[in-house]
N, C-alpha and C positions, 0 to 999 in steps of 0.2 A: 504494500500500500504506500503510495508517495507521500502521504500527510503523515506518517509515523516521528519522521526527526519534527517535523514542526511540532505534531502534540507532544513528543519529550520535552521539547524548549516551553510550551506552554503551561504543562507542571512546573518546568524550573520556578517561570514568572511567577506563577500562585503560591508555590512555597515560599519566595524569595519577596513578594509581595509590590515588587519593583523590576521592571526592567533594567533600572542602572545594576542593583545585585544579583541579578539572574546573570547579566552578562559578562559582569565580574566573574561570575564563580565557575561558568565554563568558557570562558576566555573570548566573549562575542562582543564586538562593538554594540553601542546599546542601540542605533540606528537601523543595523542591521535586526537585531533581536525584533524590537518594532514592525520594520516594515515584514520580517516572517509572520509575526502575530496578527498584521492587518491582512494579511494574505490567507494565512487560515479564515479570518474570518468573513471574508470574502466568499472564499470557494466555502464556507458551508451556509452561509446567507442569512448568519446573525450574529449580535455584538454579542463575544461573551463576557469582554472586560469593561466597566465603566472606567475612564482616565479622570484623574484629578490634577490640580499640580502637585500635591503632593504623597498623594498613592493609588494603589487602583483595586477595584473591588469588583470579585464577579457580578454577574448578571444570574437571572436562576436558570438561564440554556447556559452560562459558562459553568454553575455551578454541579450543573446533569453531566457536561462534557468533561469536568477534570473528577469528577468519582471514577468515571467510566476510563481515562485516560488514562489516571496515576494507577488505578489496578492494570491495564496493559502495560506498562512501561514498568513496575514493577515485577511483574512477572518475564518479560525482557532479561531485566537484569539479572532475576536469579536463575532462568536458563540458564543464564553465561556465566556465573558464578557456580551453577551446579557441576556444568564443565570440568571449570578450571579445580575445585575441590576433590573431584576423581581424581585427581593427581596428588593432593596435599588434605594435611590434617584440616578439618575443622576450625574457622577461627572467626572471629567477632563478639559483638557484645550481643548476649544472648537476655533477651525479656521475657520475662516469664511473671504473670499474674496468678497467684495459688493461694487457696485458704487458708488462714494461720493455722490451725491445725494439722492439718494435712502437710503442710512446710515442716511443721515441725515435729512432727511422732512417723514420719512415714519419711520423707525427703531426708534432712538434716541427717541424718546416720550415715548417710549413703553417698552427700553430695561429693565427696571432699574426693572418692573413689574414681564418679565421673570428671570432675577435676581434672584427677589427675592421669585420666586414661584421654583427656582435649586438652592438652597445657594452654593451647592456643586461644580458648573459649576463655571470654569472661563473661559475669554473669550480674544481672539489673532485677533482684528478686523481690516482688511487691506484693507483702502477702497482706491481704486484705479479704474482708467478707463483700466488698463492692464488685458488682459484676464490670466488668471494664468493655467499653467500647471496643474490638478489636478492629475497626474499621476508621474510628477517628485517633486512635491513641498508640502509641508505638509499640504495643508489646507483638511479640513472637508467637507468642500462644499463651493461653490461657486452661489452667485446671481447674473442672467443673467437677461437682458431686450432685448425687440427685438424679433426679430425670430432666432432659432438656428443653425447655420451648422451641418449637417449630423456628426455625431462622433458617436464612441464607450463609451462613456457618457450617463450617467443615468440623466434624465434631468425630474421634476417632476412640472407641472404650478401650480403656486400660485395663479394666478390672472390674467384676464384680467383689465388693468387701461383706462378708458375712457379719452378722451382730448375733451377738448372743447377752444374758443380763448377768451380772454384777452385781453384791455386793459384801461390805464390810460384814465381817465375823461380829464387829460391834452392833453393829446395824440388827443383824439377826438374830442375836441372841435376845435382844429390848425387844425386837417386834414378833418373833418367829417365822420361819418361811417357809413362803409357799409352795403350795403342794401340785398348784395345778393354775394356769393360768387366771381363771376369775377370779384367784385371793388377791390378784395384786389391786385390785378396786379397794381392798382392805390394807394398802402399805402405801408407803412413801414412795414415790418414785419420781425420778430426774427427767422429766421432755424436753425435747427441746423448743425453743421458741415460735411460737403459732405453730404447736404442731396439735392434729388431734388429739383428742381425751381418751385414744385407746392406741393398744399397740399392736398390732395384726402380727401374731405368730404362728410360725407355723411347725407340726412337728417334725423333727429331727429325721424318724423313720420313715416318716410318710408325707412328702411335699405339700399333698393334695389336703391336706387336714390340718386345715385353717382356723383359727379363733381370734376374733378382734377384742380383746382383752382391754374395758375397761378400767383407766388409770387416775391418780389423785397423786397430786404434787405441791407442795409448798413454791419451789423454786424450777423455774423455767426459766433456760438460758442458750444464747446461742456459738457455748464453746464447747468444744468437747472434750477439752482441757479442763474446764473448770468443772462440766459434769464430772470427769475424774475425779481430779478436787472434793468434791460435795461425797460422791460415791465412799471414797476412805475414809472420810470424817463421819461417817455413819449417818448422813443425811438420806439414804435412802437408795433404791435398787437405779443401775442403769442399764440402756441396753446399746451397748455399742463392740467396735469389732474386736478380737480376743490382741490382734497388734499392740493393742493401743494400752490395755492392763494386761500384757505379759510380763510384765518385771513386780509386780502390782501382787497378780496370782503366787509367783515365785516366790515374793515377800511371806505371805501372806495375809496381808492387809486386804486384800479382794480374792473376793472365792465366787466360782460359777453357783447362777442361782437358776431350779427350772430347766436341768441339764438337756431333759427331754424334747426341748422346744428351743428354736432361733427366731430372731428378728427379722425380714424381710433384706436382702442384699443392696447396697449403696452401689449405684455404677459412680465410678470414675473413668471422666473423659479427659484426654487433649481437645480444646478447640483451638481453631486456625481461621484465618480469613481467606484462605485460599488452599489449595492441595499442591500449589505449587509450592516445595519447602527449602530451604536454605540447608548444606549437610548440617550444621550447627544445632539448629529445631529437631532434624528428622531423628539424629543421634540422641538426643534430650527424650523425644517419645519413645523409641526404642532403650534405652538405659532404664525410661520409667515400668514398660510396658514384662520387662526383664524382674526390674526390682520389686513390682505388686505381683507379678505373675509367680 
């Protein structure tokens, strides 16, 4: 297609927010820059830039045209980067948006491994419970828990995480425990934040033999850190994956409650904004995809 280098030049502008810095930064007269930009907008037969004296601002056809441009010319570039990486390690600054939780009882133990198996990789880690734009915001990929809303999002499972309940020997000896799922209506138990008033288990032996076991809780939160937390101070049962209270069990500070029955499985995704991947990401899913598996 002959308009390919003109719409790279016109992401440049829209990043750069100027002509003058656009053609600084790939070495273009800014005249020349210009009359390319009036030229595109010519041959497609509408304005997509408003000019000021002092900056210029798309139009809402300039602003349809560089969504749809910067994801081609992105993808461009990590073709040619994918290339050139079949030859050489892995290397740039890797973004990754991930649940503090999750970063930290399941990641963190392991990162330092992949580390040091990409020296060339650095890493831009934002752990937060906000779901991130990966379309307006620079990350690499984002890890998701849960089930996903329908999107235009490239969204790849890592893992299904099993839950089973928990709790303190303190806990159970003050309350006593349960025998069968619908005592827990009659205990303490940790949910997490806006989550229903019951907890759908299922038995152990037998997938198909389901009970939505109503729950009652003082505290609802949305760490699973802090349900831990709550969990050994004998605040009451929780039901989360056996990963996350294996040193816990070991102790013996937490003991499996209800052996006979589990919690419903967490998937764990990578999302992406595209399937096109840089080695640096693809390596990151595959290290994850290894480490849960």
């Amino acid at each position: 297609m002959e308009y390919l280098n003109d719409m790279a030049l016109f992401v440049e502008v829209v990043k750069a927010k100027s002509f003058r810095r656009a053609g600084e930064a790939i070495g273009m007269p800014i005249a020349t820059v210009s009359r390319r930009i009036n030229g595109l907008e010519q041959a497609i037969g509408l304005r997509l830039l408003h000019r000021t004296t002092r900056r210029i601002e798309l139009t809402e056809a300039g602003q349809l045209y560089y969504e749809r441009c910067r994801r081609i010319v992105e993808e461009a570039r990590l073709a040619h980067q994918q290339l050139g990486e079949l030859l050489e390690q892995p290397s740039g600054v890797l973004r990754v948006s991930l649940p503090v939780d999750f970063a930290a009882i399941f990641l963190a133990p392991s990162l330092g491994e992949f580390a040091q198996r990409y020296p060339g990789i650095r890493f831009e880690l934002d752990l937060t419970p906000r779901k991130v734009d990966l379309v307006a915001e620079p990350f690499d990929l984002a890890i998701r828990m849960g089930d996903l809303p329908d999107s235009a999002l490239i969204a790849r499972k890592l893992a299904d995480l099993p839950r089973y309940l928990y709790a303190s020997p303190a806990y159970l000896e003050r309350a006593g425990e349960p025998r069968r799922p619908h005592d827990l209506a009659q205990h303490e138990c940790l949910p997490m934040l806006r989550q229903p008033p019951a907890w759908r288990l299922h038995k152990a032996s037998d997938a198909s033999d389901i009970v939505d076991a109503a729950i009652n809780g003082r505290f609802h939160v949305n760490s699973i850190g802090m349900m831990r937390q709550l969990a050994i101070q004998g605040m009451g049962i929780a039901l989360v994956a056996p990963e996350i209270v294996a040193a816990d069990v070991a102790a013996g500070t937490l003991q499996r409650v209800l052996p006979g029955w589990r919690g419903p499985e967490v998937p764990v995704y990578a999302v992406t904004e595209t399937r096109l991947l840089p080695a640096k990401t693809q390596r990151f899913i595959e290290f994850l995809i290894e480490l849960l598996g």
